[in-house]
Each structure stands twice: as C-alpha cells, then as structure tokens.
ChimeraX commands (.cxc) that place a marker at each C-alpha (Angstrom):
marker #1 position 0.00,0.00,0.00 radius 0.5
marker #1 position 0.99,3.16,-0.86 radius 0.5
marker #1 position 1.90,5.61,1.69 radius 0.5
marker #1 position 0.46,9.15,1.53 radius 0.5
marker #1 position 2.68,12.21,1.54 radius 0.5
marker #1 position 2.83,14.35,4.62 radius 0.5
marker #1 position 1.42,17.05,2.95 radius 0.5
marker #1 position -1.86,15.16,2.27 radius 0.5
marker #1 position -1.99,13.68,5.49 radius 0.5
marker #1 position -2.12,17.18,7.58 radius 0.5
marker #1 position -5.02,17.58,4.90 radius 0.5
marker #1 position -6.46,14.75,5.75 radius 0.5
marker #1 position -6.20,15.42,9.34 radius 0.5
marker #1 position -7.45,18.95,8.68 radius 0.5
marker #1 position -4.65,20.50,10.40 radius 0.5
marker #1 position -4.67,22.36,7.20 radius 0.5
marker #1 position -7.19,23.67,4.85 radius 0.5
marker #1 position -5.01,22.42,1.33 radius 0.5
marker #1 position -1.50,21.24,0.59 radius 0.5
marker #1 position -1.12,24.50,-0.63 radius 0.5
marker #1 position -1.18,25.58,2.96 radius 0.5
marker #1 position 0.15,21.83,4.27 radius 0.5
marker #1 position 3.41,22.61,2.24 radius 0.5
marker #1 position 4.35,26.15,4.01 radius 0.5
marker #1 position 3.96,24.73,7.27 radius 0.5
marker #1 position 6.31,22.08,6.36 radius 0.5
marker #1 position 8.32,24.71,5.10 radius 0.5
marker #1 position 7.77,26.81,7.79 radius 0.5
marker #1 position 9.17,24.05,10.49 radius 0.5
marker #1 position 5.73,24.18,12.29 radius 0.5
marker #1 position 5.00,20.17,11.67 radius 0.5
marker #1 position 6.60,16.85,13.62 radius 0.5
marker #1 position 5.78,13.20,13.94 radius 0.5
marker #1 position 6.39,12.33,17.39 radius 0.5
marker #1 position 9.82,14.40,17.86 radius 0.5
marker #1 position 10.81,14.72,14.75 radius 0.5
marker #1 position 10.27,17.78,12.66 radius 0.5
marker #1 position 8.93,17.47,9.33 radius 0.5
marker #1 position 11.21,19.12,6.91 radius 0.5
marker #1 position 9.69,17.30,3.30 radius 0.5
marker #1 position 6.67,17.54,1.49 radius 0.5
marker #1 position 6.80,15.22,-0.29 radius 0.5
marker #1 position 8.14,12.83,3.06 radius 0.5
marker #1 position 6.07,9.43,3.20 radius 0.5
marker #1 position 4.20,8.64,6.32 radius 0.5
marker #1 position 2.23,5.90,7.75 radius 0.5
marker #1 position -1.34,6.08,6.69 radius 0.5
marker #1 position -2.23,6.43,10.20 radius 0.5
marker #1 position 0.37,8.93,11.44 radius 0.5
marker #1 position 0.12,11.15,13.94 radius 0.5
marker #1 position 1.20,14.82,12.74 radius 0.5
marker #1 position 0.99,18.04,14.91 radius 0.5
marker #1 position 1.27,21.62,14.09 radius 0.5
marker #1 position 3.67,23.64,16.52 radius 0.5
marker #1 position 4.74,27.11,16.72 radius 0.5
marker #1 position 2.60,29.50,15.17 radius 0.5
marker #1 position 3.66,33.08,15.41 radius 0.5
marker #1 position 0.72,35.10,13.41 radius 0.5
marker #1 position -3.00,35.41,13.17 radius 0.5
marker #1 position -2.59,35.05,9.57 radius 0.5
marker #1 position -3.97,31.68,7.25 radius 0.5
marker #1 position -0.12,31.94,6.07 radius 0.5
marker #1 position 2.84,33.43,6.23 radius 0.5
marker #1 position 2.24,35.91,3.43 radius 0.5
marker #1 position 0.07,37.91,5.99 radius 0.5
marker #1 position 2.93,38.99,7.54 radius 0.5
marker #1 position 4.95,40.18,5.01 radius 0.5
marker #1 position 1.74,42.72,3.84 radius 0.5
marker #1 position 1.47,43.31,7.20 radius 0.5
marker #1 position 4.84,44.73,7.28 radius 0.5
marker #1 position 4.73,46.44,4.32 radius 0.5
marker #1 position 1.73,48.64,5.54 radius 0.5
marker #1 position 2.83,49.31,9.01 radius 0.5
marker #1 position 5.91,50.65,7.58 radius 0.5
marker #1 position 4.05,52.86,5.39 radius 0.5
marker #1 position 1.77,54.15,7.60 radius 0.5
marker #1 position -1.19,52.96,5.71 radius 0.5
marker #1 position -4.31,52.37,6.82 radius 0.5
marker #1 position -6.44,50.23,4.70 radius 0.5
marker #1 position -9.94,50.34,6.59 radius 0.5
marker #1 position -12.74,51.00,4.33 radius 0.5
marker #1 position -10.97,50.24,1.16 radius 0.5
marker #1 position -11.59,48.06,-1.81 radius 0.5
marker #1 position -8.30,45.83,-3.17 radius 0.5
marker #1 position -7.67,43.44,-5.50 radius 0.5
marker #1 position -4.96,40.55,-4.12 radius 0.5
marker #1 position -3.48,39.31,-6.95 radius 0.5
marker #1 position -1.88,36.17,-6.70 radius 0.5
marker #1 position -3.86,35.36,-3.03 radius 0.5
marker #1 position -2.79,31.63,-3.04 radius 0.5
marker #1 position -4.13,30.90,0.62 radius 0.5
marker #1 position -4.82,33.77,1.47 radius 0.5
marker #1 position -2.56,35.85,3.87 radius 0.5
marker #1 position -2.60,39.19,2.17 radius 0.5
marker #1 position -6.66,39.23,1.87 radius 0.5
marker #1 position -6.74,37.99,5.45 radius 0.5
marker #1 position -4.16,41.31,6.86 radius 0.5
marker #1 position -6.91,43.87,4.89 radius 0.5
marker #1 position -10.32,42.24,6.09 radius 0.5
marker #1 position -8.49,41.78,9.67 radius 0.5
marker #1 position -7.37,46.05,8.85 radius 0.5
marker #1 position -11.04,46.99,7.45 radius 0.5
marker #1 position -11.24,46.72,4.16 radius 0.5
marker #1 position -14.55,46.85,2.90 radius 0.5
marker #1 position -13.85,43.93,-0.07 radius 0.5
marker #1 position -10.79,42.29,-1.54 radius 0.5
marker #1 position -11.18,40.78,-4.94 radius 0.5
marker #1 position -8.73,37.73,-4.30 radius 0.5
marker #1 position -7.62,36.54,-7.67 radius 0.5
marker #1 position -5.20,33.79,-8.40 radius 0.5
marker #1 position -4.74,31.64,-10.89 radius 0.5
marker #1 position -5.00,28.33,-8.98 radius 0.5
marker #1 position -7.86,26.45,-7.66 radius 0.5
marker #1 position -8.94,25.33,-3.85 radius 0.5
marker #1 position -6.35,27.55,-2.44 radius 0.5
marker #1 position -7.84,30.27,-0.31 radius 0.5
marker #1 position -8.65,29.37,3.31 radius 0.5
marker #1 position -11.95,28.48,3.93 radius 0.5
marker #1 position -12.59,31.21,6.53 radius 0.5
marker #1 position -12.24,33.92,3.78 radius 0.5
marker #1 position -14.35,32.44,1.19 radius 0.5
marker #1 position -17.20,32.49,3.00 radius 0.5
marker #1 position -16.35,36.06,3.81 radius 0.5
marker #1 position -18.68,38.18,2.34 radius 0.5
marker #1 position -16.34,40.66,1.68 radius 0.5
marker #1 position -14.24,38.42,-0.54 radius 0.5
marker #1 position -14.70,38.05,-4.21 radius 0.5
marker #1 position -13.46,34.61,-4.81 radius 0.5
marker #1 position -11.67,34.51,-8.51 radius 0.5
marker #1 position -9.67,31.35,-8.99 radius 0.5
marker #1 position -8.42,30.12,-11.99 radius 0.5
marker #1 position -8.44,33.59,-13.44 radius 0.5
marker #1 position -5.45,35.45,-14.69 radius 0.5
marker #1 position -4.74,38.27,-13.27 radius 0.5
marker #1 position -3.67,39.42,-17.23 radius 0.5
marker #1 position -7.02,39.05,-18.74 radius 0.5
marker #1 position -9.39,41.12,-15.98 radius 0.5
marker #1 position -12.10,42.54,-17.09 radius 0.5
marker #1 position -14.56,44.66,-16.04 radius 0.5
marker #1 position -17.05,41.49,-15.00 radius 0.5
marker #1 position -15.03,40.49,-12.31 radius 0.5
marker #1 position -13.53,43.84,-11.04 radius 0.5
marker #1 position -17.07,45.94,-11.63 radius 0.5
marker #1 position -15.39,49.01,-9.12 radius 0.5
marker #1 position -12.63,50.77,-9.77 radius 0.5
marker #1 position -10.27,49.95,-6.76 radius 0.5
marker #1 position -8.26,51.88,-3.98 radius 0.5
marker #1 position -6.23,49.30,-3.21 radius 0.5
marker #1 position -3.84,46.64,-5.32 radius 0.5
marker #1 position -1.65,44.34,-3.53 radius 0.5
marker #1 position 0.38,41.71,-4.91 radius 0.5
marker #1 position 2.50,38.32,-4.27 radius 0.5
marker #1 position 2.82,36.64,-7.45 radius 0.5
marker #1 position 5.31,33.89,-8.77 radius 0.5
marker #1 position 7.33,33.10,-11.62 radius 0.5
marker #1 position 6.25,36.65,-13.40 radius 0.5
marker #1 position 7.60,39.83,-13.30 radius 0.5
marker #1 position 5.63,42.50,-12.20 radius 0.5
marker #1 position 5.06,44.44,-15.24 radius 0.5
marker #1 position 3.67,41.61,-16.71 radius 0.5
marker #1 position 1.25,40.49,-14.16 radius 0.5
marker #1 position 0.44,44.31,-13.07 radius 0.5
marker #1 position -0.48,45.98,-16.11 radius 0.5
marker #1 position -3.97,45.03,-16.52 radius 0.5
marker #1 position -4.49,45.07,-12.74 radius 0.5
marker #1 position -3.40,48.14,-12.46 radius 0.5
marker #1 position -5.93,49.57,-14.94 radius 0.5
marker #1 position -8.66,48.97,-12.28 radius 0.5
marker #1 position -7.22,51.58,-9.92 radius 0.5
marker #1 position -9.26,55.23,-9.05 radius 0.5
marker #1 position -7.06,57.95,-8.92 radius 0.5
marker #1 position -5.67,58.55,-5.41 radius 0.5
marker #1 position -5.34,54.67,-5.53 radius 0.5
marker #1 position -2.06,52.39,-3.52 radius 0.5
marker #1 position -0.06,49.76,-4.45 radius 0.5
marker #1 position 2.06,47.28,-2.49 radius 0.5
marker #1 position 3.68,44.59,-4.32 radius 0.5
marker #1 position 6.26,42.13,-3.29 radius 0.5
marker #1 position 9.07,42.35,-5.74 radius 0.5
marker #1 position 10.77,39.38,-6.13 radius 0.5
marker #1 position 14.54,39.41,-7.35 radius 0.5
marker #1 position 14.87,35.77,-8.94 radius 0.5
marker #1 position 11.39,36.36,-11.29 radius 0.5
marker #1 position 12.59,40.05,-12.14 radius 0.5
marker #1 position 16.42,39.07,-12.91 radius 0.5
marker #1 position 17.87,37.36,-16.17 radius 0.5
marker #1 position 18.21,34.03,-15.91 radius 0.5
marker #1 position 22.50,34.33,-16.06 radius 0.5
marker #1 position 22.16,36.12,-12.54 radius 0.5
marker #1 position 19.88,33.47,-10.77 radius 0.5
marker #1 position 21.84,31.26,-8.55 radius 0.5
marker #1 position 21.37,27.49,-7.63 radius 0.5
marker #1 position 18.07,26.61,-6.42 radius 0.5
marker #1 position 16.35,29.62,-7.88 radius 0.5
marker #1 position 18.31,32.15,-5.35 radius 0.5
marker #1 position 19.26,35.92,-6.41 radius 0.5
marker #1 position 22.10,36.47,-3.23 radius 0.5
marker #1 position 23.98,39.39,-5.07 radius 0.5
marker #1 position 22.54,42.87,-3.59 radius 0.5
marker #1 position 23.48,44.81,-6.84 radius 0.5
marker #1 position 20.79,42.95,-8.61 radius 0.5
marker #1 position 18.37,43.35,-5.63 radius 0.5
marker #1 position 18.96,47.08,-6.20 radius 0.5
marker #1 position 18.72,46.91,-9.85 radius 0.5
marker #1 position 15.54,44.91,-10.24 radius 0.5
marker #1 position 14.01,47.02,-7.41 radius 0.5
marker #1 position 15.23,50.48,-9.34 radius 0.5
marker #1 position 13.69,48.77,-12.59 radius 0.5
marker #1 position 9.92,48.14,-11.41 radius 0.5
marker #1 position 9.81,51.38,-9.77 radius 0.5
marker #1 position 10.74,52.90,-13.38 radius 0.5
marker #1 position 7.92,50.68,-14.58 radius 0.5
marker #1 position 5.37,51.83,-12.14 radius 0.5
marker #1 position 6.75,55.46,-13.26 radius 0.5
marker #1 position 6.01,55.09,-16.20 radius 0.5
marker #1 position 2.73,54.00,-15.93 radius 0.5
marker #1 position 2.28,57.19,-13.94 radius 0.5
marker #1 position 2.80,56.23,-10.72 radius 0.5
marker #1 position 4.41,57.93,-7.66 radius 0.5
marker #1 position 7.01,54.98,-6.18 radius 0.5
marker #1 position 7.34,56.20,-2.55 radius 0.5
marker #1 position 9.77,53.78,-1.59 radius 0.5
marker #1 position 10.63,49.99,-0.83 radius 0.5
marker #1 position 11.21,47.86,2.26 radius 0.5
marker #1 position 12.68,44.63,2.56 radius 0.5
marker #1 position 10.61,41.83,3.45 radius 0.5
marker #1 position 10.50,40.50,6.75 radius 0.5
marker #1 position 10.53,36.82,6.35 radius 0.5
marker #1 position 12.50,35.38,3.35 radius 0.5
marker #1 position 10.94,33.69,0.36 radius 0.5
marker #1 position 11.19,29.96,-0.45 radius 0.5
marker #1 position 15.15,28.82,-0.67 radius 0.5
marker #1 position 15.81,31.94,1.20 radius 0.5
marker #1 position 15.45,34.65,-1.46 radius 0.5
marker #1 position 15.36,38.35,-0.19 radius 0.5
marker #1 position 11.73,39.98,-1.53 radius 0.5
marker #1 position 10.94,43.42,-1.56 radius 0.5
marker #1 position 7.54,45.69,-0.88 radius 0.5
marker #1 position 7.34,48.70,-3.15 radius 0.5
marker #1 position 4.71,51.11,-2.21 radius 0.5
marker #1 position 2.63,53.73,-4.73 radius 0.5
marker #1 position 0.26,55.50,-5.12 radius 0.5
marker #1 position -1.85,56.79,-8.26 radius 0.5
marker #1 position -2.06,60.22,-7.68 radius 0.5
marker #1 position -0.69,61.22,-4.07 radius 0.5
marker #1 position -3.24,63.56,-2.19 radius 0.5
marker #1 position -2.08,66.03,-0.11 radius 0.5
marker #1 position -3.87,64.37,2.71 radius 0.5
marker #1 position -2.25,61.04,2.54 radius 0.5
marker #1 position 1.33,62.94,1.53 radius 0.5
marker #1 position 2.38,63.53,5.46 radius 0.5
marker #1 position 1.25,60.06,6.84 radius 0.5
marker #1 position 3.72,58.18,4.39 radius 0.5
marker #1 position 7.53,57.54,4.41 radius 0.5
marker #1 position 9.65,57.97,1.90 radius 0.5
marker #1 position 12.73,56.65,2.21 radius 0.5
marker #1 position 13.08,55.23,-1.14 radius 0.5
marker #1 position 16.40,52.60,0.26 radius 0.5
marker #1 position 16.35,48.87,-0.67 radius 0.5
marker #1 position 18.56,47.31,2.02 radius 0.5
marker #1 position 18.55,43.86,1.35 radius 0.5
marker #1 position 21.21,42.95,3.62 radius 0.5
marker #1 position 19.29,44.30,6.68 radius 0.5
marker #1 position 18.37,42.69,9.60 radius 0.5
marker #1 position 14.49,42.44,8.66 radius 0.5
marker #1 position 15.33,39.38,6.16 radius 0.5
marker #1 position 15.25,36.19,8.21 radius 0.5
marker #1 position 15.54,32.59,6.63 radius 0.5
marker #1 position 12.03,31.36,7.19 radius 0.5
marker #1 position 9.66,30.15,5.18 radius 0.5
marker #1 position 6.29,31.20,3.66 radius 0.5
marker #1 position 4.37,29.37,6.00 radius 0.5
marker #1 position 1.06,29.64,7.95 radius 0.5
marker link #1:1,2 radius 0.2
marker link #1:2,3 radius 0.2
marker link #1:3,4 radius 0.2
marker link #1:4,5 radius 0.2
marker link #1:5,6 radius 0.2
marker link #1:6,7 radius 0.2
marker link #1:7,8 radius 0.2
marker link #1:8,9 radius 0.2
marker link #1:9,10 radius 0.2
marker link #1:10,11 radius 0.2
marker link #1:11,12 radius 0.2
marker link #1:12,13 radius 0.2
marker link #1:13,14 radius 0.2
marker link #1:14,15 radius 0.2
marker link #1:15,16 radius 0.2
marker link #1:16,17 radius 0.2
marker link #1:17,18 radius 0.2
marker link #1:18,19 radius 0.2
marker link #1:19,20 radius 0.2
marker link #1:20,21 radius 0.2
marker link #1:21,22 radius 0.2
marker link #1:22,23 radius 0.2
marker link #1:23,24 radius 0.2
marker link #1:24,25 radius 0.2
marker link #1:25,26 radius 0.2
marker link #1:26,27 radius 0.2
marker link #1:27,28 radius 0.2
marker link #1:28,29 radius 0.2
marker link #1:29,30 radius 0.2
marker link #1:30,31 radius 0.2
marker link #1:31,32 radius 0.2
marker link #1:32,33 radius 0.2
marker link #1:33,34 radius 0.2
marker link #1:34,35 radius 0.2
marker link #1:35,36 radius 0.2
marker link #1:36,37 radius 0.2
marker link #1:37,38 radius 0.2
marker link #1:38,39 radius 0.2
marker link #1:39,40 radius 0.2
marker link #1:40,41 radius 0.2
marker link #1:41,42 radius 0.2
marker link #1:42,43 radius 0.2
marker link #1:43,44 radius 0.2
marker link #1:44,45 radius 0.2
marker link #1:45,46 radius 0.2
marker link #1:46,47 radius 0.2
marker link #1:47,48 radius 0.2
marker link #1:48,49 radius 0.2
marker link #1:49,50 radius 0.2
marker link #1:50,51 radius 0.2
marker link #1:51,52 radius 0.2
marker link #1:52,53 radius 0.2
marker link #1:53,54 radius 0.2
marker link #1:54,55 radius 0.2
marker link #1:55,56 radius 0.2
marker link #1:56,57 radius 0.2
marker link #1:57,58 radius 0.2
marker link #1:58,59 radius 0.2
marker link #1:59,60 radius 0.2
marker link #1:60,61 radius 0.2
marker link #1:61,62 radius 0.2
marker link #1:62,63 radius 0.2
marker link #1:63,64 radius 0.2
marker link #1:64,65 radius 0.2
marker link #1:65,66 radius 0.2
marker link #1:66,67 radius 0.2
marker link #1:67,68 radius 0.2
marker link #1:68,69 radius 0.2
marker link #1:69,70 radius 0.2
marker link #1:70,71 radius 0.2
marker link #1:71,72 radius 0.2
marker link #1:72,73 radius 0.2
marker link #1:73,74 radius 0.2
marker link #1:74,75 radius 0.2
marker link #1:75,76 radius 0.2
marker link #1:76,77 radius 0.2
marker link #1:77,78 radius 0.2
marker link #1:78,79 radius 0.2
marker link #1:79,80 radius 0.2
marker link #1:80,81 radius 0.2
marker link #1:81,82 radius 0.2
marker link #1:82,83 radius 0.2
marker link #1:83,84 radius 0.2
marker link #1:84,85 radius 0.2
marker link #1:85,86 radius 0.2
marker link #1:86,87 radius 0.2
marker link #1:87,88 radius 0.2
marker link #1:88,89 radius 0.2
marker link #1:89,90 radius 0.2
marker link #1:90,91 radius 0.2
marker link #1:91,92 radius 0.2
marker link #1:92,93 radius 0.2
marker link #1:93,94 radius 0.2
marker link #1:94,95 radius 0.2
marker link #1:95,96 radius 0.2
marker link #1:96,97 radius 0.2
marker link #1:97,98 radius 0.2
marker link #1:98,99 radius 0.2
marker link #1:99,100 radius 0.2
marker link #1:100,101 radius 0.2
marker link #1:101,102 radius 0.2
marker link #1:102,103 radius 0.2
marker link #1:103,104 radius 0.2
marker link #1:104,105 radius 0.2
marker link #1:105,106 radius 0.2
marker link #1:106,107 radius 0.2
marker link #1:107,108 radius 0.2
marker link #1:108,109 radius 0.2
marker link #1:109,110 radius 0.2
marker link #1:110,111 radius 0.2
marker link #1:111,112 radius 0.2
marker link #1:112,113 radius 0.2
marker link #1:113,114 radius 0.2
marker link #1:114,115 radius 0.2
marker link #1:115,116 radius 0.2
marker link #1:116,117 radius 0.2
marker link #1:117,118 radius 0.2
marker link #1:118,119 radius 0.2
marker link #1:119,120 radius 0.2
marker link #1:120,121 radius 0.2
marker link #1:121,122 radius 0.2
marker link #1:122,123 radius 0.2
marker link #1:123,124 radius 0.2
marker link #1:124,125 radius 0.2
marker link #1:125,126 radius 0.2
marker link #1:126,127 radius 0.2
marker link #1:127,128 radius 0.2
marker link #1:128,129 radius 0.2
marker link #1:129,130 radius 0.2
marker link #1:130,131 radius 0.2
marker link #1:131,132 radius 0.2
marker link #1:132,133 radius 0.2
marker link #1:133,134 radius 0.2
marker link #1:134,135 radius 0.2
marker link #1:135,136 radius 0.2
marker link #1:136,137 radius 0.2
marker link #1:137,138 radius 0.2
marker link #1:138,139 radius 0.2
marker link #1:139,140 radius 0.2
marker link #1:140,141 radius 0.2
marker link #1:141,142 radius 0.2
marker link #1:142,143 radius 0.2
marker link #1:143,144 radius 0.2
marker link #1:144,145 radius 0.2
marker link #1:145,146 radius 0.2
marker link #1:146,147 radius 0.2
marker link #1:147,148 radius 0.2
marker link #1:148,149 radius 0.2
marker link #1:149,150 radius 0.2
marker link #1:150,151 radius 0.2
marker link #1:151,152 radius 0.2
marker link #1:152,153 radius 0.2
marker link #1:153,154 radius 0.2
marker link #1:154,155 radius 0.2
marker link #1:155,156 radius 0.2
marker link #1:156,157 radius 0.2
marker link #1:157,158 radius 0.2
marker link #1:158,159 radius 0.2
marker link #1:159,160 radius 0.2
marker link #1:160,161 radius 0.2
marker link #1:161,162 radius 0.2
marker link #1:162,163 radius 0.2
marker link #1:163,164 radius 0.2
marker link #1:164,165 radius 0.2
marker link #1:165,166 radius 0.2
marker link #1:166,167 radius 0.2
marker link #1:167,168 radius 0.2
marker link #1:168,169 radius 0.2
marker link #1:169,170 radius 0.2
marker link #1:170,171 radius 0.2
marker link #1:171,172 radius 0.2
marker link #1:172,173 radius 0.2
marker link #1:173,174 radius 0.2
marker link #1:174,175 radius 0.2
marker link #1:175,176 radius 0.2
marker link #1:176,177 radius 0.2
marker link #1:177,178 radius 0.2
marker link #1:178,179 radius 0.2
marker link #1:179,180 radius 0.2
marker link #1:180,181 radius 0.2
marker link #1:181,182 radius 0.2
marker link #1:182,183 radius 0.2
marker link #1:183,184 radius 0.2
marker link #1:184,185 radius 0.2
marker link #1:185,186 radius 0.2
marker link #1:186,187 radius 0.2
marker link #1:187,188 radius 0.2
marker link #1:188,189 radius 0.2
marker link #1:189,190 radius 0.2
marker link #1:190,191 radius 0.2
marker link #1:191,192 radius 0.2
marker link #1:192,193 radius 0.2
marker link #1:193,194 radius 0.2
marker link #1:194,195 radius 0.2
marker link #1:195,196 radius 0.2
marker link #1:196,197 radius 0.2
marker link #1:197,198 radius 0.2
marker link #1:198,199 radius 0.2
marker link #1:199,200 radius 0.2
marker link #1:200,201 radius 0.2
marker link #1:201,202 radius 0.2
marker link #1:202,203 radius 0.2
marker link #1:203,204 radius 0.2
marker link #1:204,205 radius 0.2
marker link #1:205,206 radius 0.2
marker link #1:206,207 radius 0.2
marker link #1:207,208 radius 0.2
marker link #1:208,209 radius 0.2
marker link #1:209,210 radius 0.2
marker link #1:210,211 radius 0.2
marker link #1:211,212 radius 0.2
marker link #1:212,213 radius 0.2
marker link #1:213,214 radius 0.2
marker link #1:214,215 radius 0.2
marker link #1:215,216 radius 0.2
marker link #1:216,217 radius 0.2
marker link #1:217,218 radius 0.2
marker link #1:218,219 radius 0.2
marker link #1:219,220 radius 0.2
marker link #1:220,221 radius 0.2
marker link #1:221,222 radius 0.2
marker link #1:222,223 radius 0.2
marker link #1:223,224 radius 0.2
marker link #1:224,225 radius 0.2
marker link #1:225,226 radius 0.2
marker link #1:226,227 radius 0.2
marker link #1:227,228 radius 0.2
marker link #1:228,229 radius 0.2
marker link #1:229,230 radius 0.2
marker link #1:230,231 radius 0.2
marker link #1:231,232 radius 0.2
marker link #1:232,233 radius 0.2
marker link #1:233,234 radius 0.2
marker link #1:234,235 radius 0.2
marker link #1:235,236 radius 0.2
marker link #1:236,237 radius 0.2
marker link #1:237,238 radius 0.2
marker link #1:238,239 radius 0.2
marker link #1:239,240 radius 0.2
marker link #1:240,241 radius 0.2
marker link #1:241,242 radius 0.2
marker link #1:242,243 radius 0.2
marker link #1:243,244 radius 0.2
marker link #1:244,245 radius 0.2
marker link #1:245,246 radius 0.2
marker link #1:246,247 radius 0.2
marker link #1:247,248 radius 0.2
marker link #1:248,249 radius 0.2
marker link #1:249,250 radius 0.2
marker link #1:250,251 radius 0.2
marker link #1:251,252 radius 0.2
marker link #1:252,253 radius 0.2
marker link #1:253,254 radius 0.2
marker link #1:254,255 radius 0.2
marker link #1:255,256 radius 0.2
marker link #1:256,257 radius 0.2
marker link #1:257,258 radius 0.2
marker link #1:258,259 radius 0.2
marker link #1:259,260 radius 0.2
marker link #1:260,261 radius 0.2
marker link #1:261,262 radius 0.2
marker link #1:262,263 radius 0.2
marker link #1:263,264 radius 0.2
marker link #1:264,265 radius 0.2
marker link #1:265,266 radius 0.2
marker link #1:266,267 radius 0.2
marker link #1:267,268 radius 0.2
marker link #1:268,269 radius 0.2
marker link #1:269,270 radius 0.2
marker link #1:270,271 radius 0.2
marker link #1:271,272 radius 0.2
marker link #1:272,273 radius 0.2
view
C-alpha cells in the first residue's frame, strides 16, 4: 500500500485547509511526527500517522500575511474601508491582513484552484476569482474601480502580471507589491536553487519596477525589505505607490526610497502559515 505524503496527510487530518497551505507549514518548520520535525513535502508517512502543528507566530492563514502586514505598518497605511484586489492570493494571507485592517472587499484573484482558506471564502467581503489570470481582468469580475492593489505573485515579473491590474485603480489609488529578485532578474544572474544572493541585482531589479510603475504614472514612494525570506531563502521586496498622491495622505507616508537587502528584517524562514 501506498503511503500518503505528509502534505496530504495534515489535509487529511485537517490541520490544514489544502496542501497549498500543508506545504508552508512544512516549510515553515511548524510540523513533527512524534519528535521529529517534518522538513519534506513530499516525506512518506504511515497512513495512520500522527502529525501536529507547533509554533505559530501570526494570526494570519499563512505566512504571506505577515509580510503585507509589514509592508503597511511601515508605510503608515491604513487600509480600513478600502476596496483591493490581491493578486496572486494563493491561501490567502494578504486578503486575510486587509479584512483583519477593514477593508470593505478584496477581490482575491489567483490563478489556482482550492487555495484560499476556507474562513475567507465564506467572507462576504471576498470576491473569490480562482483560476483567473490576473492578465485578462475585465470589467465582469472587477465591476469598481479599486483603492487598493496588492500583490504576491510567482514566476512573473511584475510588469507583466500588473499591467492590466493596475488599470482597475481610481485615482488617489495604492499599491504594495512584493518584488521578487529571482522572477525580475535574467536568468545568467539566478543562482542554484532559484536564489538571487547578489545585492546589486536586488537594487537593480528594485530600481527597474519602480521605473515601470513610473512610467505608468505612478508615484514609487519607496521599498522595504521583506521581513521573512521567500522559499530557498530569497530576499523579496515591498514597493509602495500610489496613483495620484493627495495632499492628505502625503504627510502620513515615508519615503525613504532605500532597498537594504542585507538588513536585519530578512530572516531565513519560510512562507508558511
């Protein structure tokens, strides 16, 4: 008899809600049999084993929370009241940091399916739109024009995934994405395992979307490094903007405009719930 991964057995145990989720706590170091921590996947396991979830540190459904979470505190922004699109929501932990904040809906759009936690899609303040690409939006399912886009996508630059998202925004709208150096760089600077490590191309990449979002008439008012790392360890950035900046928003923000990728913030864990 076959014997089931561990990331299907915490499903099956519902210690979590997909193997979406069941994957970043393994990732995260939050699951053991017996003693032993968990540190695969993909790990076999007795059909009746006996996992447990340890050590969770945030009220998000994943890890993601607390990057956004981050990136707003730092910019002084508060999000009550607003309407966002999350693109790329996976499980969920951006969407779940702006309902927790006050926001008034999130449009949760990912290209997956079964992925969001099950407490926020029966949120009536979520839009649930799975399998849809955030490229292709249309006006049927974003029917508002937004004042808030956040973003933690994979294996696409931002200008790619961004442009049609961004299109959805009211003037006076924000924008926090997580910029993410090994999907932005050429594929001569990305390292073993899919890691960017030199902080010249963290800079550059960084530099490069906030000439994007310029472009595209955007005010960039600055980046932050991530608190937690990405998978394999890579260093991930938050850029902030804004459409048009009103005056009354203007004093509440900082600016510093600094990537520091080398800081202190950046610690080697995992995206996990």
């Amino acid at each position: 008899m076959t014997k089931p991964r561990a990331d299907q057995r915490l499903v099956d145990l519902g210690l979590a809600e997909s193997k979406t989720r069941a994957q970043a706590l393994i990732l995260g170091g939050h699951v053991f049999l017996g003693d032993r921590k968990v540190d695969k996947a993909g790990q076999a396991v007795a059909a009746d084993a006996v996992l447990t979830v340890k050590g969770r540190d945030h009220p998000w459904v994943s890890r993601g929370g607390v990057k956004l979470a981050h990136g707003l505190d730092h910019f002084a922004w508060d999000v009550a009241g607003v309407t966002a699109i999350d693109v790329g929501s996976s499980t969920g932990g951006f969407t779940d940091v702006l309902l927790t904040r006050g926001a008034a809906h999130v449009f949760a759009v990912d290209s997956g399916t079964n992925q969001l936690a099950w407490k926020l899609r029966e949120d009536a303040r979520v839009t649930v739109l799975e399998q849809t690409n955030a490229r292709a939006l249309t006006a049927h399912e974003i029917p508002v024009p937004v004042d808030l886009i956040v973003c933690d996508a994979s294996f696409i630059g931002l200008a790619k995934v961004l442009a049609t998202p961004l299109t959805f925004a009211k003037p006076g709208a924000w924008l926090l994405a997580l910029i993410k150096p090994q999907f932005e760089a050429g594929r001569g600077e990305v390292g073993k395992g899919g890691v960017v490590r030199d902080p010249e191309i963290h800079a550059r990449v960084c530099a490069e979307v906030a000439a994007w979002l310029t472009g595209q008439g955007w005010t960039v008012h600055g980046t932050t490094t991530s608190p937690i790392t990405g998978p394999e360890g890579n260093v991930e950035f938050l850029i902030a903007a804004s459409l048009e900046r009103l005056a009354d928003q203007a004093d509440g923000q900082r600016d510093d405009g600094e990537v520091e990728p080398e800081g202190d913030q950046a610690v080697d864990q995992r995206d996990a719930p």
